[in-house]
N, C-alpha and C positions, 0 to 999 in steps of 0.2 A: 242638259247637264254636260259639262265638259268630260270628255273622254278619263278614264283613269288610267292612270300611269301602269305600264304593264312592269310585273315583278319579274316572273317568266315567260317570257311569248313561247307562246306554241305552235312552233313551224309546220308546214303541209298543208293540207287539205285535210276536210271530215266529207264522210259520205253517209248520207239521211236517205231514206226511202222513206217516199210518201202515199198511201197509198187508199185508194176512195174507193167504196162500194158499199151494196145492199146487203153484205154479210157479214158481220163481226166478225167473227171465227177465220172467213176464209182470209177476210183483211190483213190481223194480226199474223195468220201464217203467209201472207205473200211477200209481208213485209220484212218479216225476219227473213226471206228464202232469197231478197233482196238481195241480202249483204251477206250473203251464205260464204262467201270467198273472204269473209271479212274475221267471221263467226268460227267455221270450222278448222284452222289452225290452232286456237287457243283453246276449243270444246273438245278437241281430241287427248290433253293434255289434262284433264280434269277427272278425276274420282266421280265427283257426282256433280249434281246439277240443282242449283237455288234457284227456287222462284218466288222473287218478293211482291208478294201482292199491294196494294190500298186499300187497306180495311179501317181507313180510318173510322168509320165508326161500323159499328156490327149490324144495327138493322136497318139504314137507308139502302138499299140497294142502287142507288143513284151515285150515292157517296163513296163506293166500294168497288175495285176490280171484277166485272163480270165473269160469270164461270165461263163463257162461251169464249172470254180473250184467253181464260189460263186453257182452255184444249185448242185455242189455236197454237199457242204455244210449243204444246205438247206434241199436234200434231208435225210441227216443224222438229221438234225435236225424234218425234219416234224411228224415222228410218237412219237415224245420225251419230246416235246418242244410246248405249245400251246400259249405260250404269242408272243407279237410282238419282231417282231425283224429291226433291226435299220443296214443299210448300211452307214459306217460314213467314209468322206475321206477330209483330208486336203491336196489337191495336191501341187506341185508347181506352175501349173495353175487354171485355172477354173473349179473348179470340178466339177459341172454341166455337163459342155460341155464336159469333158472326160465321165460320168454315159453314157451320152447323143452317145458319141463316138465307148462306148465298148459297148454298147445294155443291161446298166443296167434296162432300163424298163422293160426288159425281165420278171426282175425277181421279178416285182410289179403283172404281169400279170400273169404268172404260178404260182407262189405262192399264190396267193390274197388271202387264208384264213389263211394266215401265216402273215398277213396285214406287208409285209416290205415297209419299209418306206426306200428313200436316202434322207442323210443330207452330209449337205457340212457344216463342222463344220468351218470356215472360213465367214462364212452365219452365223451360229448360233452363233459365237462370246461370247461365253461363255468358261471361264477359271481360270484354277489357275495357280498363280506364282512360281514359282521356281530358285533360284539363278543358273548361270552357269559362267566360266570365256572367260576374251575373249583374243587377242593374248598375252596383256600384264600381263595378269593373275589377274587381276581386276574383281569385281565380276560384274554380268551385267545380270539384271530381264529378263525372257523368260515365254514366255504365254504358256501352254498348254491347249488342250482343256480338258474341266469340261468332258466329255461326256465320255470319253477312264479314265474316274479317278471315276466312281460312284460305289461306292460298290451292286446299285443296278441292275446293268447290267452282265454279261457271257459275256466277251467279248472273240472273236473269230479271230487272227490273220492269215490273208490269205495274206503268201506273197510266193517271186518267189525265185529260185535258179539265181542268178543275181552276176558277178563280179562287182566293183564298184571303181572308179575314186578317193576315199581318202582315205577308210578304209577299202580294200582287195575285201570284198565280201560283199551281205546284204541281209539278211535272215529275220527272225522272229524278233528280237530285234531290228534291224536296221530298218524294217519297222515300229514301234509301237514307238520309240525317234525320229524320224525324219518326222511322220507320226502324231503327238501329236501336236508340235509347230505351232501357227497358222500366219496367217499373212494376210494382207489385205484382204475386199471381193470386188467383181467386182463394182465398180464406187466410193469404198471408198477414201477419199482423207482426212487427208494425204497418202498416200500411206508407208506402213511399212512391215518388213518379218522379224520374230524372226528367222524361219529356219536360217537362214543367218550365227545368231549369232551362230551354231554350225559351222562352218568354218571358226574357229579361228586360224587356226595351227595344224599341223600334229600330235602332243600330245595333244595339248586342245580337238581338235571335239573327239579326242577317252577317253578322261576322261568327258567333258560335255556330251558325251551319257550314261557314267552311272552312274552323277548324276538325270539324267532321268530316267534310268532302276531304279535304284533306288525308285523312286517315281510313279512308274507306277507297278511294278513287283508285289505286294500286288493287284492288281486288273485284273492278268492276268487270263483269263480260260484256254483256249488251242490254238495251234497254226497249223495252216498245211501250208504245207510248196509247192506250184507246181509245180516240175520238171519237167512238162510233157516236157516241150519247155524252158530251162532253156536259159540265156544269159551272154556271155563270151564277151572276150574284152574288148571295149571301154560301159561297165554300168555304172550304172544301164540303162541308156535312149538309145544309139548309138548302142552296141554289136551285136552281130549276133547271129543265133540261136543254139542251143545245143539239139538235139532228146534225153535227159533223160528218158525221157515215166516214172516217180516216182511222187508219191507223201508220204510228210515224216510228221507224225504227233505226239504230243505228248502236257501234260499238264505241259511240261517240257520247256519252249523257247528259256532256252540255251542247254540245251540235241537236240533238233530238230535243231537246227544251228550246232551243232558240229557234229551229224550225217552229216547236208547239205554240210559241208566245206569238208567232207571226202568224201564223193562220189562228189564232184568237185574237189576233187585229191588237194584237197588247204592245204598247212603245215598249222594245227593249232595253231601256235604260231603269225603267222602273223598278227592276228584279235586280236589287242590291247584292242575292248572295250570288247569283247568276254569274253577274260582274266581275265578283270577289274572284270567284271561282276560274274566271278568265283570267284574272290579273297576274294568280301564282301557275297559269298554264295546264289547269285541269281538263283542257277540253276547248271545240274548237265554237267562240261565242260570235266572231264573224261573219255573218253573209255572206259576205261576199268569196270568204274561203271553204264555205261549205257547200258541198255537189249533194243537188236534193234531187233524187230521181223519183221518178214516176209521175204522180197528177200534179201539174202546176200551182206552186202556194197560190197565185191569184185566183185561179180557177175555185181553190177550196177554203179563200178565207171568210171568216165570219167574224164580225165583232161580237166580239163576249159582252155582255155589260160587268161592269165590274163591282169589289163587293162596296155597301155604302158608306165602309168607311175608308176608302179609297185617300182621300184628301190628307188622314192621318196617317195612314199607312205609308205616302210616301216624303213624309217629312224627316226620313233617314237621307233623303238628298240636301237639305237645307242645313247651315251652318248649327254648329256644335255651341250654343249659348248656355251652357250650364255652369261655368267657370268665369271667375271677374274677366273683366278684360284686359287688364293691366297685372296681371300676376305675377309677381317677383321684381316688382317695381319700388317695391318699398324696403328692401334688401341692397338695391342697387344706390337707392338715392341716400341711406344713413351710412350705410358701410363700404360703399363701393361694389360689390356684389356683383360681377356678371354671370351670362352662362352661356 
């Protein structure tokens, strides 16, 4: 695919840490301690601290943030960091019962002078709007949650190395757009799911995520990324497992995804909102501009397989045939008509 036209370039460099071993935990925390010089300017400046997990679904535990990456986290965070810190997840089920599932209590109880707290922002029903399109390209209001949008939060993206069923793969951005949108809480009636409205069509959900990014990218801190047990196939929820032993960090969230799609062996052109996301300067989608320290991508890459409807999913590269071909042609030739 030919290169897209950049809207805003993003000057500089991105710096990614990469980082391979036999421990989850210590992984996640060597990675953030990485970019500590990157991190601790902006986390000194903040009230409290977000940590958005991947709960896309509540009882795979494949499918979901490990507790062991969120107290690496924490562990980076505890000698740094004194204000509270806030566990926030908008699943596609009940977030509760996923916290409740993966042994996030865990981590109210080994941490308790770090007082975290889980919220189920779904529960907390606090938001703001933002316009998105839907199949037929009509604008149509989507909630996101107020809590992932407070200038006075660090918010902290903990997602997985995960292939994914419409938009290639989903990383840092993909979890924090799709992870933002709220929808119904448990006994509300009417029953409603904004999520939804991003599966508009194979071009819409990869342009409505970065009118998202968009509106969230101003309030990102850092993101780490856990490959420990990445998942290929049929993702984000079904796939099977992938022994990556990484975790990939950075205050960069498209630098840390474009890192992630390489050591998942994934062509980075395929990740339309990825692209987007480069195009208006969200982040550094470059290689070649981005400084990846620690275990070398070749040393730790793995091809993912990817999911099986691969073939469909990237038909948001190929030409737009929904509209005649000749349109407004018939305007021009009775009336004279141009445009």
């Amino acid at each position: 695919m030919a290169p897209l036209e950049p809207v805003k370039p993003l000057p500089g460099r991105s710096r990614v840490a990469v980082i391979h071993g036999d421990n989850r935990r210590k992984n996640v925390y060597e990675a953030l301690s990485a970019i500590d010089d990157q991190i601790l300017p902006k986390l000194q400046r903040k009230k409290y601290v977000v940590i958005k997990p991947n709960n896309v679904s509540t009882v795979n535990p494949l499918a979901a943030t490990n507790v062991d990456a969120m107290c690496g986290i924490l562990d980076y965070l505890a000698p740094r960091f004194k204000g509270p810190v806030v566990v926030a997840e908008s699943s596609a089920g009940d977030t509760m019962e996923g916290f409740e599932n993966f042994h996030y209590n865990r981590l109210v109880t080994e941490f308790r002078d770090r007082k975290v707290s889980l919220v189920d922002l779904n529960r907390e029903a606090k938001y703001e709007t933002i316009p998105l399109i839907d199949f037929d390209l009509h604008v149509v209001p989507v909630r996101l949650a107020a809590r992932l949008l407070d200038p006075d939060a660090f918010i902290i993206c903990s997602a997985i190395l995960k292939t994914h069923n419409v938009v290639v793969a989903t990383l840092s951005v993909k979890n924090m757009t799709l992870g933002a949108p709220l929808h119904y809480a448990p006994g509300e009636t009417p029953k409603w799911n904004d999520k939804r409205k991003y599966h508009a069509g194979l071009r819409q959900t990869h342009y409505n995520m970065l009118l998202t990014a968009q509106k969230m990218q101003p309030f990102w801190g850092a993101t780490v990324i856990d490959g420990f047990e990445g998942m290929e196939g049929n993702g984000p929820s079904s796939g099977t497992p992938v022994p990556s032993r990484l975790a990939i960090a950075s205050t960069d969230y498209l630098a840390a995804d474009r890192v992630g799609v390489e050591v998942m062996g994934i062509h980075a052109d395929w990740l339309g909102y990825l692209r987007y996301c480069a195009q208006v300067g969200l982040g550094q989608y470059d290689l070649a501009r981005i400084d990846a320290a620690g275990a070398p991508l070749a040393s730790v890459r793995k091809t993912y397989r990817l999911h099986p409807d691969i073939e469909r999913e990237l038909q948001w590269m190929g030409p737009l045939e929904d509209l005649p071909p000749k349109l407004g042609k018939l305007g021009e030739k009775n009336y004279g008509v141009y445009s």
